[in-house]
C-alpha positions as CSV (number, residue, x, y, z in Angstrom):
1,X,0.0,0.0,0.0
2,X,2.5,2.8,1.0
3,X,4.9,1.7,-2.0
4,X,1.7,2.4,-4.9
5,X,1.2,5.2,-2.3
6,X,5.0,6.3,-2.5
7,X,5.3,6.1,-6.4
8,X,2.8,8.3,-6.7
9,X,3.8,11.2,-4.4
10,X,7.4,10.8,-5.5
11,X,5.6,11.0,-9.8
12,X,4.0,14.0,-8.3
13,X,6.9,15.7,-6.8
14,X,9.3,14.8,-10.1
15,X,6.6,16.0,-12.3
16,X,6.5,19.5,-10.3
17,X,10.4,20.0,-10.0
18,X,10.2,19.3,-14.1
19,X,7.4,21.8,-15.0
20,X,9.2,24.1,-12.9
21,X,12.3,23.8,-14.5
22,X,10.5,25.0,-17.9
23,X,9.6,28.0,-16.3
24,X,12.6,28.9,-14.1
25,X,15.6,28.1,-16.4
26,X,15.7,30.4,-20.0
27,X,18.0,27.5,-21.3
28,X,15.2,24.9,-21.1
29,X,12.5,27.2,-22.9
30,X,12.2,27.9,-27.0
31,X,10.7,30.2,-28.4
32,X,9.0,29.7,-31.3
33,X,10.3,31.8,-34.7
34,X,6.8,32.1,-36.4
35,X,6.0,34.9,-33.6
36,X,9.6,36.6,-34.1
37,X,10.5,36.2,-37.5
38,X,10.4,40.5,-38.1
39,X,13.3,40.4,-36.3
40,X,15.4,39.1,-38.7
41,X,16.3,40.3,-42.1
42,X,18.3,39.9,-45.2
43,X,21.1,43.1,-44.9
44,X,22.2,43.0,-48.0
45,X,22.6,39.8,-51.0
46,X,24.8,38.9,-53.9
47,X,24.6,36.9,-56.6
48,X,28.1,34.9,-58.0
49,X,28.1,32.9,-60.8
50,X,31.0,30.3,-61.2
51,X,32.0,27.3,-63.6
52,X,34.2,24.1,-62.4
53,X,34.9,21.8,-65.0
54,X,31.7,20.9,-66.8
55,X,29.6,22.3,-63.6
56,X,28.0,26.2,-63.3
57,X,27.4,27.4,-59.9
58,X,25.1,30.1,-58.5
59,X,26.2,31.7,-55.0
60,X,23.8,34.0,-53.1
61,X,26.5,35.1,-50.0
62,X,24.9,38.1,-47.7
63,X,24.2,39.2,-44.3
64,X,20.9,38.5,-41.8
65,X,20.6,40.8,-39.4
66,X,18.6,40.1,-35.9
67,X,17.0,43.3,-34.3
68,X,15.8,40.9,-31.2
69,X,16.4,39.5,-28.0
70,X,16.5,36.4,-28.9
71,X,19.8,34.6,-30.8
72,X,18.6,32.3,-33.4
73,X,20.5,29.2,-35.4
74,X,20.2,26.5,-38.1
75,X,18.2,29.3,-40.1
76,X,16.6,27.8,-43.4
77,X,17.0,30.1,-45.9
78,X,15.3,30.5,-49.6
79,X,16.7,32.1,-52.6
80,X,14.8,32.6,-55.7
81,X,16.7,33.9,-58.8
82,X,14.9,35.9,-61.3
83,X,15.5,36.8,-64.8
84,X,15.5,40.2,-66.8
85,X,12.0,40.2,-67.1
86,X,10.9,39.2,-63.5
87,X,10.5,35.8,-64.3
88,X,11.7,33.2,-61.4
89,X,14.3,30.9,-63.3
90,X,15.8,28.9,-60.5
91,X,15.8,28.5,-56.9
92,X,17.4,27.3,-53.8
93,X,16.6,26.2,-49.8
94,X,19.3,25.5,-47.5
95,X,19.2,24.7,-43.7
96,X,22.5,26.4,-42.9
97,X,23.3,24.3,-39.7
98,X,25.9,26.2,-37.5
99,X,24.9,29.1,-38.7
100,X,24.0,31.9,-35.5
101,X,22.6,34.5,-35.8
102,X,23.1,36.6,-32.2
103,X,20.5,38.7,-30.4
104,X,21.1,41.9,-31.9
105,X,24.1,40.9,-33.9
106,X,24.6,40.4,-37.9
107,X,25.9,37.3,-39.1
108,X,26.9,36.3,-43.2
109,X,25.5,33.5,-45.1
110,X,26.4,31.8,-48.5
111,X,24.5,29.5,-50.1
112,X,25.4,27.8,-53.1
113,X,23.4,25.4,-55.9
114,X,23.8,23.7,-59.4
115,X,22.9,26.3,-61.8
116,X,19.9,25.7,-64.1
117,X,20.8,28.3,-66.5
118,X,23.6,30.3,-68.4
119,X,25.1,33.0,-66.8
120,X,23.4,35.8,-68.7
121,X,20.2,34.4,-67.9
122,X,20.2,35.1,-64.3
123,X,19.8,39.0,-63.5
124,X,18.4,39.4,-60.2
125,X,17.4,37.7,-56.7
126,X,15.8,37.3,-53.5
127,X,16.8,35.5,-50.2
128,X,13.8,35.1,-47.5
129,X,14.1,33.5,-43.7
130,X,11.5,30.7,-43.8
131,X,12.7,29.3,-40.4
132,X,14.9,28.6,-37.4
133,X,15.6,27.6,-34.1
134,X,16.4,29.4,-30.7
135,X,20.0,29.2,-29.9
136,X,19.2,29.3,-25.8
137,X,16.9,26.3,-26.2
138,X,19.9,23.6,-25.8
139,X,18.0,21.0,-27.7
């Protein structure tokens, strides 16, 4: 009787100390980047176009800037490549893992992708934040 009875105080007491935890320690908690993604912002973008052997490349390398109190990593970027006429020609995602970006800090990027078209093709670009993950949550 008092070991069922036991279990259950000592499941009650663990279960308190955890959901206090949550609430107590900052390095526990995540927030999520949906209700902070204004924070962040592509500073500034540029396009590079390279050839290896056989093999065209298309860079996007820029700057993300975070205007919040929060620091924020493994961002998953998007860049969409446009031609003369405003057409979208190519595009590429990237989860750049490692990649911080600190509360109130600026941090540089590059991603880089096959190329689906010549050189001349490509004439403009844009890079969007579609995600991330807070750097405090430890997980």
């Amino acid at each position: 009787m008092y070991g069922f009875l036991g279990a259950c105080v000592a499941s009650a007491v663990g279960l308190q100390l955890w959901a206090f935890s949550f609430s107590h320690f900052p390095i526990l908690r995540s927030e999520l980047f949906a209700k902070h993604a204004n924070e962040l912002s592509i500073v500034e973008s540029s396009m590079h176009y390279g050839a290896e052997r056989k093999c065209s490349n298309i860079s996007t390398i820029g700057t993300i800037r975070n205007t919040g109190d929060i620091p924020w990593e493994n961002l998953k970027l998007e860049v969409r490549y446009f031609d003369a006429a405003g057409n979208l020609i190519d595009t590429e995602s990237s989860e750049e893992y490692g990649l911080v970006v600190p509360a109130h800090g600026v941090s540089a990027f590059r991603i880089r992708a096959a190329a689906d078209k010549p050189r001349e093709v490509y004439s403009s670009q844009q890079v969007f934040i579609k995600g991330g993950r807070d750097a405090r949550s430890g997980f």
